[in-house]
N, C-alpha and C positions, 0 to 999 in steps of 0.2 A: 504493500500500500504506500509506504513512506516515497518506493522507487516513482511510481505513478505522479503522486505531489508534485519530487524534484522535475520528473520531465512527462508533463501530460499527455506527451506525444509520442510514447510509448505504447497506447492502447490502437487498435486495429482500425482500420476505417476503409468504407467499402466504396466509395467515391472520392475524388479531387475536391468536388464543393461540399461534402462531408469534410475536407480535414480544413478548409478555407474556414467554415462557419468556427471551426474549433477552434485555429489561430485565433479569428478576431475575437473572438470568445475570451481566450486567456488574455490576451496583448488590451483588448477594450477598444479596437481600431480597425475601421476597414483593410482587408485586405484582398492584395492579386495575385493569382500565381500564374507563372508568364513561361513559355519555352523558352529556348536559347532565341530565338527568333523573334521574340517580342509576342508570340500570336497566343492569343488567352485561353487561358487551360481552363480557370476555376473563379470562382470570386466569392466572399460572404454576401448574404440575400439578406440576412436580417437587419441589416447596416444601412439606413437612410441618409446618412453623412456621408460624401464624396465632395468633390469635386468636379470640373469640365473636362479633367485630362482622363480621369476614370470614367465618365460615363460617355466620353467615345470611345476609349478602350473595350468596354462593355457593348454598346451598341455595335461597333464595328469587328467584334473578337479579336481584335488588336491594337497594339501601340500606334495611334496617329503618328505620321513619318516626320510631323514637325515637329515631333515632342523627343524623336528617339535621335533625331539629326542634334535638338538644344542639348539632349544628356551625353552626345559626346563631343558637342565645342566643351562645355563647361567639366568635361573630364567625369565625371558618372559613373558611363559604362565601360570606359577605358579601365577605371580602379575595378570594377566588379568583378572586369575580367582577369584580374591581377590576385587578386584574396579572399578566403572563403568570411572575411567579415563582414558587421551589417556594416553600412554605407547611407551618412546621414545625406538626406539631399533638401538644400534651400528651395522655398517657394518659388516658382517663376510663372510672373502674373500675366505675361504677354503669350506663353503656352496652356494658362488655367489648370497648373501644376503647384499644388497646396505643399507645405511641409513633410516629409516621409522619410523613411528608413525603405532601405534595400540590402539584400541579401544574395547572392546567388547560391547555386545548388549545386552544388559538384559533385563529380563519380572518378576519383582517382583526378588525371590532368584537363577532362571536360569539363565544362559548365553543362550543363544540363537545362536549367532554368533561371528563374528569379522570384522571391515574393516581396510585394510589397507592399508597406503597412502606410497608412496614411494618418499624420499626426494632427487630427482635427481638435479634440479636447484636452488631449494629453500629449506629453513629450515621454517619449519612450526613454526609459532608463539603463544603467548598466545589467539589472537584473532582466530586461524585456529580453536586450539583445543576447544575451546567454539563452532565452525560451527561444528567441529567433532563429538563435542557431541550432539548436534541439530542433526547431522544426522543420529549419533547411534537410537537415541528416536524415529524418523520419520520412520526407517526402521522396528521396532520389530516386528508392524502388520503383514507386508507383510511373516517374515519371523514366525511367530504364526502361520497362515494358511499354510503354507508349512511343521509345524510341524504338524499340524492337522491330513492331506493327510496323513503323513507318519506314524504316529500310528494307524491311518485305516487301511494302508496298509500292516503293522506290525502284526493284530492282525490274518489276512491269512495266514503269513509265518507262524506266531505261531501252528494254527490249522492242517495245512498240517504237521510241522515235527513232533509234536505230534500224528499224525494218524501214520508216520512213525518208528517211535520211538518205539511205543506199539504194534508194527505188525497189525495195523487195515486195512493197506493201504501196500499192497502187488503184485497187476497187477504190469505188467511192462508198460501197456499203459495208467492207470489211474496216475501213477506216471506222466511220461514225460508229458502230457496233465496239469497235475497241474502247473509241471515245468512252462510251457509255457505260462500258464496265469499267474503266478507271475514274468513273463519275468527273470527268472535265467535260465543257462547253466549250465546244471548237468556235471561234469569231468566222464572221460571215465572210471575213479576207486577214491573211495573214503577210509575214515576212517571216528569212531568217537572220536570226544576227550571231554575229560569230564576235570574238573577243580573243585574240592573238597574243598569248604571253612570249615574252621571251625565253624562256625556260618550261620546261614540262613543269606542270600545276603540283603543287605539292598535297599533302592530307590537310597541313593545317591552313592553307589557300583557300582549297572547297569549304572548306568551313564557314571561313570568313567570303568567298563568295554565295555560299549559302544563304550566310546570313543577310549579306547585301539584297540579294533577289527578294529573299522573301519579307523582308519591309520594308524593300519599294513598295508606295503606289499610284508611281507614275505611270507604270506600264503593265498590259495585263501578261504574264510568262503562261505560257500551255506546259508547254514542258522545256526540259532542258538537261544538257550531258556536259560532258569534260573527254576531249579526246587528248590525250600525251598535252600539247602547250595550248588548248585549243577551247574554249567554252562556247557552247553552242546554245542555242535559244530559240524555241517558235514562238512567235510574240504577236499578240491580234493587232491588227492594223486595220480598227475599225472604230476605236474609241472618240473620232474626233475628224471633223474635215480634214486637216493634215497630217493624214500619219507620219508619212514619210518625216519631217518636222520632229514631230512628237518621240520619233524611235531616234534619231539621232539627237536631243537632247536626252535623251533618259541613257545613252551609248556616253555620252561625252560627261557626265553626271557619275554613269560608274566607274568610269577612269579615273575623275578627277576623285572618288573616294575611295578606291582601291589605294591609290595612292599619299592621298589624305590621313588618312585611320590605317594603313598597314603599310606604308612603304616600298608599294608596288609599284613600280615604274614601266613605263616605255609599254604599256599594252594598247594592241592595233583593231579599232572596232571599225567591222566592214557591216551592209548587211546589204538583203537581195532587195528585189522589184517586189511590189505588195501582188499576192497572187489569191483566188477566191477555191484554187482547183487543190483540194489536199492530197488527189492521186499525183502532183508535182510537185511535192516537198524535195524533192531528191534534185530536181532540176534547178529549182530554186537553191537550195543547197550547195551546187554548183556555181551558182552567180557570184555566191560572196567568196570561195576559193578561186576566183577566175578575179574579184580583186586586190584579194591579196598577193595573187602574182602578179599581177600591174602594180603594184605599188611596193612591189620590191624589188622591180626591175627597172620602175620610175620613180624611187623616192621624191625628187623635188618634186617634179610635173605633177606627183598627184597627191603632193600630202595633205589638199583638204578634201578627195575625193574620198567619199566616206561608206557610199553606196552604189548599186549597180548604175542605175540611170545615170549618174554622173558621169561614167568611164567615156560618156561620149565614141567619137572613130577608136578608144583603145579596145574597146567592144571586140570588134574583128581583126584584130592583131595577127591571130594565130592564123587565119582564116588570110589576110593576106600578103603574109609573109612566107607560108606556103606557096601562091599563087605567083609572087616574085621568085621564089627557086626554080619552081617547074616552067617559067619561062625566061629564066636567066638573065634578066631583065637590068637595067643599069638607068639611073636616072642622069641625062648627058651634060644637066648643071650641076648636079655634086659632083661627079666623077671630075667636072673643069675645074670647080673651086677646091675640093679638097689636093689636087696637084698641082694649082699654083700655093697653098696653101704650104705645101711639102716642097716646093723648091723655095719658097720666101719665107719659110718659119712665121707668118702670119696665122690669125685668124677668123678668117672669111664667114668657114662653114658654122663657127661656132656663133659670131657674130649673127649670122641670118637664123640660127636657132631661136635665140634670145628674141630677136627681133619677131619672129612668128609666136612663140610663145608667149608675148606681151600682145597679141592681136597686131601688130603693126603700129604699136604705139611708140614712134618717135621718143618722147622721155620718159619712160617706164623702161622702156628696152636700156637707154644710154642710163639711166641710172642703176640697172643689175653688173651693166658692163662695167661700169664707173669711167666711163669716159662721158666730151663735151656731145651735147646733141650734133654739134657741127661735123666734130670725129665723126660720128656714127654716120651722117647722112655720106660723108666722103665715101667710108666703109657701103654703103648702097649701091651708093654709085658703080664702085670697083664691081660690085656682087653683080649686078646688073651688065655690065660689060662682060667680063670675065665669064658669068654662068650662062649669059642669052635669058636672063632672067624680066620679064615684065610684072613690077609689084602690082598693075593695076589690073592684074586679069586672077579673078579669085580663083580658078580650077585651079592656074601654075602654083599658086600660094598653097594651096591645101595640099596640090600635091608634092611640091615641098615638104611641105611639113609632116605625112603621113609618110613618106622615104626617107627623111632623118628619123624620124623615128623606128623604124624598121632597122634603120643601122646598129642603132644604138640595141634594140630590142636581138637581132641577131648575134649580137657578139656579147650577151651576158648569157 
């Protein structure tokens, strides 16, 4: 009996919102119990005291993303994920975030979850946080087996996108039928987005992109994988007039917090063309591998090209760079400028790149060069004599610029 007293949370309990009501029971304070994820497990009912941050927590089964983005500017979740102690937290009146105590729940080197007690009448004392922490330890089990379920459940999503992914799975009624046994709601038009690490993705990475994904909600994710350096995403492109918009803000958002909050540098987010047809996941899929290799074979030229449509003429690269080999083909003003170019140690060919790649903009082009616009127009001039080149006829122009590019593209 005595043992009971010292730690009340020692007796059994058959639900999450059965051991909530008991927290706030002993502590005298609303309380939440949260996964690793922020997404709400449990809460006390008998508790009419809250706050705005808990009762969309509550309405929404999870942590609003501007509450969980304020708890780690002001360092919160950063400490929680550091120590199994509770963790006082100041009001903040601009996210309707009352006084509280937090705890996380750990299983050996995991967090597991969070509870958190809210200090409306009372201020929790040294004897609370020793029951808090009795409680944290009593709860891990329940929430172990809930981890269990969902790596079972996790290992289907995997296998279904993956048949997706590699074209294996292409009916449109064997799709929606999967759909519906993994209880997701396919959008009426998707895209893919990929996220390019530099390194193969480590355990404790997925974690932390885990945890990214699942309290966004900027974007809605269907499903998603990790290949070797590689995180992949179907993502509905229907939430709003501008998806297209919409997925590359919520792409440049997780960069900037991968990197933010863990120290993750230098990752490459492509994504495809929005498509309504889910037997072409696999082709779509393709789009955003087709511009990771454009943009690793044109770093500069494409580093704000972020998605398929953008690739523009690099679209058909492959397509007719082929069609240059099989007819041995030679374009008769590069071939003049880059050989007077090689007898003058000049730079003609590189000059009319820059030039094409600013659209023909006289000082845009002379300022990448770092020469006078005067230089440059001289340099024109030369180009123009020298290659039989006429700037005013737009076919020569482009196709210029699609046979430099072909150079460059065949010899990496």
């Amino acid at each position: 009996m005595n043992s009971l007293l010292n730690d009340p949370f020692r007796a059994d309990f058959d639900s999450l919102d059965e051991f909530a009501d008991l927290i706030s029971q002993v502590l005298q304070c609303p309380i939440t119990i949260e996964d690793s994820n922020h997404r709400l497990l449990a809460y006390s009912t008998h508790d009419e005291r809250t706050d705005p941050a808990r009762i969309s927590t509550i309405i929404g089964r999870r942590v609003p993303e501007k509450v969980i983005n304020q708890l780690w500017k002001e360092g919160t979740i950063p400490a929680l994920l550091k120590t199994d102690q509770p963790i006082r937290v100041k009001s903040m009146d601009d996210i309707g975030l009352s006084d509280r105590v937090a705890i996380s729940i750990w299983k050996q080197e995991e967090v597991l979850g969070f509870i958190w007690a809210i200090e409306i009448d009372k201020t929790l004392n040294d004897k609370d946080f020793f029951l808090l922490k009795k409680a944290a330890d009593a709860v891990k089990n329940k929430l172990l087996q809930l981890q269990t379920r969902k790596n079972k459940k996790g290992e289907h999503f995997q296998e279904f996108f993956w048949r997706l992914l590699t074209g294996h799975l292409t009916i449109k009624e064997e799709i929606i039928h999967n759909f519906q046994t993994l209880k997701i709601t396919p959008s009426p038009s998707y895209a893919v987005l990929v996220f390019q690490f530099q390194h193969n993705i480590t355990r404790k990475e997925e974690q932390s992109i885990s945890y990214l994904l699942k309290t966004s909600q900027r974007l809605t994710i269907m499903l998603y994988t990790i290949d070797c350096n590689q995180l992949i995403l179907l993502v509905s492109a229907s939430k709003n007039e501008r998806p297209l918009e919409e997925i590359d803000q919520f792409a440049q958002s997780f960069v900037w917090k991968m990197n933010e909050r863990y120290n993750i540098q230098n990752i490459t987010p492509v994504f495809s063309s929005i498509n309504d047809d889910y037997g072409k996941i696999g082709k779509t899929y393709q789009e955003t591998l087709k511009v990771l290799s454009i943009k690793e074979k044109f770093p500069f030229e494409t580093k704000n090209i972020y998605h398929y449509q953008q690739l523009g003429i690099y679209q058909f690269f492959d397509v007719l760079l082929e069609k240059r080999k099989n007819e041995e083909y030679e374009n008769h003003s590069l071939k003049s400028l880059h050989k007077y170019d090689q007898k003058h140690n000049s730079n003609l060919v590189e000059t009319l790149e820059v030039f094409l790649n600013n659209d023909t903009n006289i000082a845009d082009a002379a300022k990448e060069l770092n020469v006078h616009a005067n230089t440059l127009n001289y340099r024109l001039k030369r180009i123009a004599e020298i290659g039989e080149v006429n700037f005013k006829d737009p076919n020569q122009k482009m196709l210029l610029f699609i046979d430099l590019k072909l150079e460059k593209y065949h010899r990496l």
